[in-house]
Jmol script that loads the backbone (N, CA, C; Angstrom):
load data "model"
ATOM      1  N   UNK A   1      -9.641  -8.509 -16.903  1.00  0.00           N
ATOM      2  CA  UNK A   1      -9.159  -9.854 -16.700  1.00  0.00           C
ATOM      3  C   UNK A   1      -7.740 -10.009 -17.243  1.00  0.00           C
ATOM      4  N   UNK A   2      -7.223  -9.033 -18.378  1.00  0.00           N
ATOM      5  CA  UNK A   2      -6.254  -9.770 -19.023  1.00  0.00           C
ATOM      6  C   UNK A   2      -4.970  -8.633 -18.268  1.00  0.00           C
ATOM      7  N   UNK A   3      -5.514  -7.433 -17.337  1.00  0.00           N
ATOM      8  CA  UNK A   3      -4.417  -7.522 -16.313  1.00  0.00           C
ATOM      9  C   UNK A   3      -4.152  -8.219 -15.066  1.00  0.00           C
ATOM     10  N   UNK A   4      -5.252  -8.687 -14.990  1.00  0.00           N
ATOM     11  CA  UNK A   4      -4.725 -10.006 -13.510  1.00  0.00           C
ATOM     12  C   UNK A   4      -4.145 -11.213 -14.453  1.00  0.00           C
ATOM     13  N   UNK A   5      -4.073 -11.477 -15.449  1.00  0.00           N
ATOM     14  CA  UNK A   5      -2.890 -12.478 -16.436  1.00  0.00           C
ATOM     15  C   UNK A   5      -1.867 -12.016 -16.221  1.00  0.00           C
ATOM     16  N   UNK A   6      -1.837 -10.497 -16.958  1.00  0.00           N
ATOM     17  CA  UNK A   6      -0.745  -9.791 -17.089  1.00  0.00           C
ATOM     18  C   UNK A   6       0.206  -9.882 -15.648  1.00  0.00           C
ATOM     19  N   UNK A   7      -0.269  -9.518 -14.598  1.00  0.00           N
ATOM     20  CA  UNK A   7       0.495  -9.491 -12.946  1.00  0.00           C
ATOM     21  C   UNK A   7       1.322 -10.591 -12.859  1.00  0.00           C
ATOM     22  N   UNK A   8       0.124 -11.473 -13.101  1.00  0.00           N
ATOM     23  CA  UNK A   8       0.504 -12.820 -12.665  1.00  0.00           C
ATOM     24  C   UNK A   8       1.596 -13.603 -13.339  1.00  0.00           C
ATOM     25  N   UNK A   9       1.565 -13.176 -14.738  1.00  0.00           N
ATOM     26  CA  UNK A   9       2.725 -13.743 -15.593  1.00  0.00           C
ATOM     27  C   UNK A   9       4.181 -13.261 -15.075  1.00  0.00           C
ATOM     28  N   UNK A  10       4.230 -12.495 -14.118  1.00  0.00           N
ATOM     29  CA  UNK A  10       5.670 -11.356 -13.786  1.00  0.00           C
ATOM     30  C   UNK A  10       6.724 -12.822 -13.300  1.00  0.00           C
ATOM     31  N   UNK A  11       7.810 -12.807 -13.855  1.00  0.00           N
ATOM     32  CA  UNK A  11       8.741 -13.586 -13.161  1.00  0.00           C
ATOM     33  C   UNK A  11      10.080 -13.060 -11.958  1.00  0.00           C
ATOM     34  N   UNK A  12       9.519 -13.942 -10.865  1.00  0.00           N
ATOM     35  CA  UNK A  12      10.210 -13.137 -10.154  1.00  0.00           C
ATOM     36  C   UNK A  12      10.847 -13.996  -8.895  1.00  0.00           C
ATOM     37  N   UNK A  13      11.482 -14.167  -8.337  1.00  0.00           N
ATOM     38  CA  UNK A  13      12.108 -15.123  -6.945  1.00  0.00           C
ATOM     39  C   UNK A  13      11.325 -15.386  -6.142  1.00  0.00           C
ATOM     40  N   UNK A  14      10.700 -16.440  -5.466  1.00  0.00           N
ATOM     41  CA  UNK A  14       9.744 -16.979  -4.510  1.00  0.00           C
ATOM     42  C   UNK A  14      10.031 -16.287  -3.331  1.00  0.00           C
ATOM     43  N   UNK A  15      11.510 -16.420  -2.963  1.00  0.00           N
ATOM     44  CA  UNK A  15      12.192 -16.161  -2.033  1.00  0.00           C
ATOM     45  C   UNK A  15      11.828 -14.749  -1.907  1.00  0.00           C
ATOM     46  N   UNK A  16      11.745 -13.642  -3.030  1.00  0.00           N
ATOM     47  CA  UNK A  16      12.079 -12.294  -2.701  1.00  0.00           C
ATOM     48  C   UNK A  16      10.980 -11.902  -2.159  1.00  0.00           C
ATOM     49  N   UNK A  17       9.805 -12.387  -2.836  1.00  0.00           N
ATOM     50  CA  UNK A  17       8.365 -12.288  -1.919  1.00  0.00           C
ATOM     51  C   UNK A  17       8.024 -12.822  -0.800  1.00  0.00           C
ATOM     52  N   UNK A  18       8.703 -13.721  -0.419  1.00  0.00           N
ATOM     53  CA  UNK A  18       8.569 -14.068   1.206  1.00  0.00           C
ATOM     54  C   UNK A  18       9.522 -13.218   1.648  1.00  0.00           C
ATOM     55  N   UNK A  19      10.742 -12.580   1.239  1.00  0.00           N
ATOM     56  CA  UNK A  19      11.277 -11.737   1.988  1.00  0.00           C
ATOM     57  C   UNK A  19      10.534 -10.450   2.472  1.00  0.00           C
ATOM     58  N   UNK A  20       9.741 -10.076   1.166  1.00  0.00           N
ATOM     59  CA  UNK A  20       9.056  -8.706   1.229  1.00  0.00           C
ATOM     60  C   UNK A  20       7.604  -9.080   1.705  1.00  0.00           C
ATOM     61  N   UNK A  21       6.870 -10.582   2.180  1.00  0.00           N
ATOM     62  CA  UNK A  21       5.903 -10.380   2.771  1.00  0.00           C
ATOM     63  C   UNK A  21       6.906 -10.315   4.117  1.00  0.00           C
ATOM     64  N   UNK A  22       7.727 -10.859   5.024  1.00  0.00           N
ATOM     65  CA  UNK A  22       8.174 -10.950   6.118  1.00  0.00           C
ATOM     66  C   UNK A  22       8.944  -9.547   6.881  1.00  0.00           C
ATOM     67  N   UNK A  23       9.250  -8.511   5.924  1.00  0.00           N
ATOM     68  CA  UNK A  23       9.483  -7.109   6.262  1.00  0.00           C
ATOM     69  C   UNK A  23       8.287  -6.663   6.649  1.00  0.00           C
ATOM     70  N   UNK A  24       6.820  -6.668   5.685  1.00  0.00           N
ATOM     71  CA  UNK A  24       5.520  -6.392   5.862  1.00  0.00           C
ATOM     72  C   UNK A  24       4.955  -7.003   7.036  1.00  0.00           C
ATOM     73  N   UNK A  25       5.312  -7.976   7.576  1.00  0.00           N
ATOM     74  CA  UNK A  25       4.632  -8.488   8.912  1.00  0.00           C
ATOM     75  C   UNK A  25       5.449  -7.951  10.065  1.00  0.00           C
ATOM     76  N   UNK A  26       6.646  -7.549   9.851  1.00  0.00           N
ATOM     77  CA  UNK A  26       7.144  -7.033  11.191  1.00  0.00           C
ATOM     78  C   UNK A  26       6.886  -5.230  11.131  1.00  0.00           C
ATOM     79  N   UNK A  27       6.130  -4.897   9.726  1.00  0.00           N
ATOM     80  CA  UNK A  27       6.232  -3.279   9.867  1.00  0.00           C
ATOM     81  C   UNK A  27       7.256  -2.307   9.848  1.00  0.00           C
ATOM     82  N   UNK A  28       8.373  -2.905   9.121  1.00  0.00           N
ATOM     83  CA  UNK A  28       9.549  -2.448   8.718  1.00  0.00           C
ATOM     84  C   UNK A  28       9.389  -1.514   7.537  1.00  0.00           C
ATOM     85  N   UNK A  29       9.358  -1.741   6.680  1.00  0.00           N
ATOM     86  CA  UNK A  29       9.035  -1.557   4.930  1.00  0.00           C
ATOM     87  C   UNK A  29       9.170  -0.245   5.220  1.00  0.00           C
ATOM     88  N   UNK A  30       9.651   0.450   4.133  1.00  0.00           N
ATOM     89  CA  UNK A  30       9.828   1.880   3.959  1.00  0.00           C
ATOM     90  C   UNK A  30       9.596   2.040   2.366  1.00  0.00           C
ATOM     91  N   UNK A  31       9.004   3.187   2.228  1.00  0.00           N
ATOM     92  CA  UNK A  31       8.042   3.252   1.527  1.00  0.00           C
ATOM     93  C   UNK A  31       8.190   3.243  -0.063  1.00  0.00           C
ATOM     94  N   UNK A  32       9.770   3.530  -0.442  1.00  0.00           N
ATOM     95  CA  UNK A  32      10.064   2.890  -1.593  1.00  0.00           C
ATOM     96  C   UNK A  32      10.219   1.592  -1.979  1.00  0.00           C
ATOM     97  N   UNK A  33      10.330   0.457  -0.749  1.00  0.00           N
ATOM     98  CA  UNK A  33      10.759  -1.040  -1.022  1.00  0.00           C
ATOM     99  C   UNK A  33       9.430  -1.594  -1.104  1.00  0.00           C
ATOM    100  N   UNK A  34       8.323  -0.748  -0.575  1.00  0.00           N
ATOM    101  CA  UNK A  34       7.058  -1.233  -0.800  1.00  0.00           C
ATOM    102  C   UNK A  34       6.555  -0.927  -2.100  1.00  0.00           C
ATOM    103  N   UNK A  35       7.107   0.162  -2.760  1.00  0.00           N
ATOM    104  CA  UNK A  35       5.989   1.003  -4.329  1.00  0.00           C
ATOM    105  C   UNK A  35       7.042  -0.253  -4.860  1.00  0.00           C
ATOM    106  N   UNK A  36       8.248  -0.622  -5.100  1.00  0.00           N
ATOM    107  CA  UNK A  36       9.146  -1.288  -5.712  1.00  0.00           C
ATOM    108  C   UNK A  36       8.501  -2.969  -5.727  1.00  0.00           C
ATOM    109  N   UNK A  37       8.160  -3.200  -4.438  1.00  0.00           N
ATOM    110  CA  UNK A  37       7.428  -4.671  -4.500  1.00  0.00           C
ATOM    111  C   UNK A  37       6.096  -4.965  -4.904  1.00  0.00           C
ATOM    112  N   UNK A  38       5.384  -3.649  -5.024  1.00  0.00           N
ATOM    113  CA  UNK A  38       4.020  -3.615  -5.811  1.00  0.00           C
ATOM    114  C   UNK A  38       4.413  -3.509  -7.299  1.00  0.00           C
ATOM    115  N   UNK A  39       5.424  -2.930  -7.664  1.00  0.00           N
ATOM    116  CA  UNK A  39       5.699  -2.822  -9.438  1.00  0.00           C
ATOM    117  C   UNK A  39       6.337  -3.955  -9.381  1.00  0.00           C
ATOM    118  N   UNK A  40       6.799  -5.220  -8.561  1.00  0.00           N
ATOM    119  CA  UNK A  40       7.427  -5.754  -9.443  1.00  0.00           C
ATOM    120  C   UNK A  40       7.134  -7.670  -8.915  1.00  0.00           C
ATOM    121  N   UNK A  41       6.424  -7.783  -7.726  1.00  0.00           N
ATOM    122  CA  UNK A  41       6.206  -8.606  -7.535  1.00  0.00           C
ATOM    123  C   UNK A  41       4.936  -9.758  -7.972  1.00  0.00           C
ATOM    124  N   UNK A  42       4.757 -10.728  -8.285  1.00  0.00           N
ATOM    125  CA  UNK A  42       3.453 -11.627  -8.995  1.00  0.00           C
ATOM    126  C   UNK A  42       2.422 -11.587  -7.583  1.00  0.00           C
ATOM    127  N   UNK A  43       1.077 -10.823  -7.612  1.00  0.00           N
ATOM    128  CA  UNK A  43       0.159 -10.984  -6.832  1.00  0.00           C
ATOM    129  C   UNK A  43       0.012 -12.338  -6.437  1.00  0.00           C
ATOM    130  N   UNK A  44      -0.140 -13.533  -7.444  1.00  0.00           N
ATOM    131  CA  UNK A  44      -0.290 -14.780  -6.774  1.00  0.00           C
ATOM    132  C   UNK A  44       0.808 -15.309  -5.433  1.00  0.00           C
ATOM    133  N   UNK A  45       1.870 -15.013  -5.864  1.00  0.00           N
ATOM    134  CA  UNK A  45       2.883 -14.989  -4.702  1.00  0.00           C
ATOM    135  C   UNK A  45       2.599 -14.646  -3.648  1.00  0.00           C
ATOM    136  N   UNK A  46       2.688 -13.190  -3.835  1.00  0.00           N
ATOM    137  CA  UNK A  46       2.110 -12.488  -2.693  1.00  0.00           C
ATOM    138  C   UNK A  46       1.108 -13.513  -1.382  1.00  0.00           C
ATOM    139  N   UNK A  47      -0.129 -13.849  -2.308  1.00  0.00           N
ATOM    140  CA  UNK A  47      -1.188 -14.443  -1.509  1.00  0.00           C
ATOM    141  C   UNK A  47      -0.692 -15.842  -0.978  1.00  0.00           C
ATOM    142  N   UNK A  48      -0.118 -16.590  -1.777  1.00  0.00           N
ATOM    143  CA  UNK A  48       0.287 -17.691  -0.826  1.00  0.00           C
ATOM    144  C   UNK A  48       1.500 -17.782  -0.374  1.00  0.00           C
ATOM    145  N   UNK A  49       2.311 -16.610  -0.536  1.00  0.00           N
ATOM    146  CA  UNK A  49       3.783 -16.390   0.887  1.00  0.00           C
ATOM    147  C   UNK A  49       3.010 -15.662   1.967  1.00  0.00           C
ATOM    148  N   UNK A  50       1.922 -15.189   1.935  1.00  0.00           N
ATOM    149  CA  UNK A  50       1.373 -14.510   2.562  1.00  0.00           C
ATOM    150  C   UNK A  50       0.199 -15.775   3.901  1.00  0.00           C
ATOM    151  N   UNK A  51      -0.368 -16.234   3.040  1.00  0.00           N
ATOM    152  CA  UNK A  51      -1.023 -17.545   3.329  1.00  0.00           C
ATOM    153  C   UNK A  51      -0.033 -18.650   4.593  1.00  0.00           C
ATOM    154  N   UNK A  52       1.162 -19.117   3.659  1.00  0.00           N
ATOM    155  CA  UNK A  52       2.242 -20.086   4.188  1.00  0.00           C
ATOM    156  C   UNK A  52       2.798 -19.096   5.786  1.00  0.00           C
ATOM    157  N   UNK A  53       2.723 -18.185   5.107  1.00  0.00           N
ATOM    158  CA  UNK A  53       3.534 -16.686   6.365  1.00  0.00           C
ATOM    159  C   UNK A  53       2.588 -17.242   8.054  1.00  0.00           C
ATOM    160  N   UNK A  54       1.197 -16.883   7.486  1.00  0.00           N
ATOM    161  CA  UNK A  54      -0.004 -17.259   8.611  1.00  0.00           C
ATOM    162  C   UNK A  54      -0.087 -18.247   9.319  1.00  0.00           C
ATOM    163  N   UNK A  55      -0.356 -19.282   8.344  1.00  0.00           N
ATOM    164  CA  UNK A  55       0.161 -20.714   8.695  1.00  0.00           C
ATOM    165  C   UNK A  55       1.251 -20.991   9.368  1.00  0.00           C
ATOM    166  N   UNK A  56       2.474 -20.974   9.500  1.00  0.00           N
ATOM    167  CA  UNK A  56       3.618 -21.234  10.220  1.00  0.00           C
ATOM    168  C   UNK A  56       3.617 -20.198  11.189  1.00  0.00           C
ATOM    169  N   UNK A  57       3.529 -19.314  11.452  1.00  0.00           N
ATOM    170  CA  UNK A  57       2.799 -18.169  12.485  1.00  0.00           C
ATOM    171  C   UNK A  57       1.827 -18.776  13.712  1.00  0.00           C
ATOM    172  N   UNK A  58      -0.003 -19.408  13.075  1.00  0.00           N
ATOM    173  CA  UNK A  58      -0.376 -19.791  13.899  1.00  0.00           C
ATOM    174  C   UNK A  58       0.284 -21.085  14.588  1.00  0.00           C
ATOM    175  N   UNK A  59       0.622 -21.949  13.487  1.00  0.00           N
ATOM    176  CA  UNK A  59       1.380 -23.682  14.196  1.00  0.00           C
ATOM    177  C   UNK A  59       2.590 -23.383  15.641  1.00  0.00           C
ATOM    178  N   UNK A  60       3.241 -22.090  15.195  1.00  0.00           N
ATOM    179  CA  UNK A  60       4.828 -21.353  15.960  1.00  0.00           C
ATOM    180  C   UNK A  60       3.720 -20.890  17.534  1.00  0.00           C
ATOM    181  N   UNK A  61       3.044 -20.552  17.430  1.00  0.00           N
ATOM    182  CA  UNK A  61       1.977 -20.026  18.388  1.00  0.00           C
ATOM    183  C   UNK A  61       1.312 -21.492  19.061  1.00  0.00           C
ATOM    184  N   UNK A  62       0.906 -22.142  18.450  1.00  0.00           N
ATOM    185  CA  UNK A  62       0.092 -23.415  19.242  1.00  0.00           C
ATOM    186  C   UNK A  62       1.484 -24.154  19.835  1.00  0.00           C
ATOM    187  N   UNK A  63       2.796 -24.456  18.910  1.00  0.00           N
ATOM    188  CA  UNK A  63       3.560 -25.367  19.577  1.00  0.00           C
ATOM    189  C   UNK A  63       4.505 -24.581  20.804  1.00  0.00           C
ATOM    190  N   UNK A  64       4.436 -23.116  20.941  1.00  0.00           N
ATOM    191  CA  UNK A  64       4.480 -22.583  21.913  1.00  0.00           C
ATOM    192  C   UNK A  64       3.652 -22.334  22.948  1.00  0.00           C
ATOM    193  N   UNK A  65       2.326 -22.533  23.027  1.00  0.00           N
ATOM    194  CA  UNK A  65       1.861 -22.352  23.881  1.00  0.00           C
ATOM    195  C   UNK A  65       1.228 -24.071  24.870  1.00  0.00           C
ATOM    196  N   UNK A  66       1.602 -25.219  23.749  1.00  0.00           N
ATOM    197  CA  UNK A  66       1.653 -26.576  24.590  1.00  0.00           C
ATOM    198  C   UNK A  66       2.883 -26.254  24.946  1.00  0.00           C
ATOM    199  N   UNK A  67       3.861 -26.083  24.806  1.00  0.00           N
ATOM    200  CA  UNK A  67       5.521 -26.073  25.173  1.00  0.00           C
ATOM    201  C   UNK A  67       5.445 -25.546  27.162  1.00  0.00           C
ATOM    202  N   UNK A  68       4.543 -24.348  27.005  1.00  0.00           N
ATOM    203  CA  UNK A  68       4.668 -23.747  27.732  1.00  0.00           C
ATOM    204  C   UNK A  68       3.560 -24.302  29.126  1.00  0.00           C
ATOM    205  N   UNK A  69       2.937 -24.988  28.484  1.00  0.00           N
ATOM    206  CA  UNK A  69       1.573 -25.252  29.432  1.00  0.00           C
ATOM    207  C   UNK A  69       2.255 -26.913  30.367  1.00  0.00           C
ATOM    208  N   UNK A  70       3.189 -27.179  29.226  1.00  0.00           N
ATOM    209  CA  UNK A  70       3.375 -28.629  29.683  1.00  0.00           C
ATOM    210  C   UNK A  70       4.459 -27.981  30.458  1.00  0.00           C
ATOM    211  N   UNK A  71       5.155 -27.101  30.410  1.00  0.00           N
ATOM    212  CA  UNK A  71       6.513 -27.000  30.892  1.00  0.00           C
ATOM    213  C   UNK A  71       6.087 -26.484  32.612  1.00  0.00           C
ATOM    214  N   UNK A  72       4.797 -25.599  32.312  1.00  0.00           N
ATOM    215  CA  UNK A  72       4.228 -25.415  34.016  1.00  0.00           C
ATOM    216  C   UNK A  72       3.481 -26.428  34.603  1.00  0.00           C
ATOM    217  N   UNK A  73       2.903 -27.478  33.970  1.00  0.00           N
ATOM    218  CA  UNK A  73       2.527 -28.728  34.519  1.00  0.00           C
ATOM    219  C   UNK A  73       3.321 -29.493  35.218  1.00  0.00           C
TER     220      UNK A  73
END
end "model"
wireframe off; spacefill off
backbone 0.3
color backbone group
């Protein structure tokens, strides 16, 4: 337990973890920027840039696909 504290206490840029979940969703990442974002990034981050990532993903997907349905109507 007191290394999932430990992770979690890591201070680190919101931003840099949505950068490094958004390399990870397009399958870019090479394999040192990944061992580098596992040593140094807060797991909690991770899960909800990861979470927010999904979310704006599926919404980008639904308001494209009314966009598109109304636009052939």
């Amino acid at each position: 337990m007191e290394d999932i504290k430990k992770l979690a206490g890591r201070k680190l840029n919101f931003l840099q973890t949505l950068k490094a979940v958004a390399w990870g969703a397009f399958g870019v990442r090479r394999g040192t920027g990944y061992d580098q974002d596992i040593s140094t990034l807060n797991p909690v981050h991770l899960i909800i840039a990861g979470l927010l990532a999904t979310l704006l993903f599926v919404i980008g997907l639904i308001l494209a696909a009314r966009w598109l349905t109304s636009y052939v109507s």
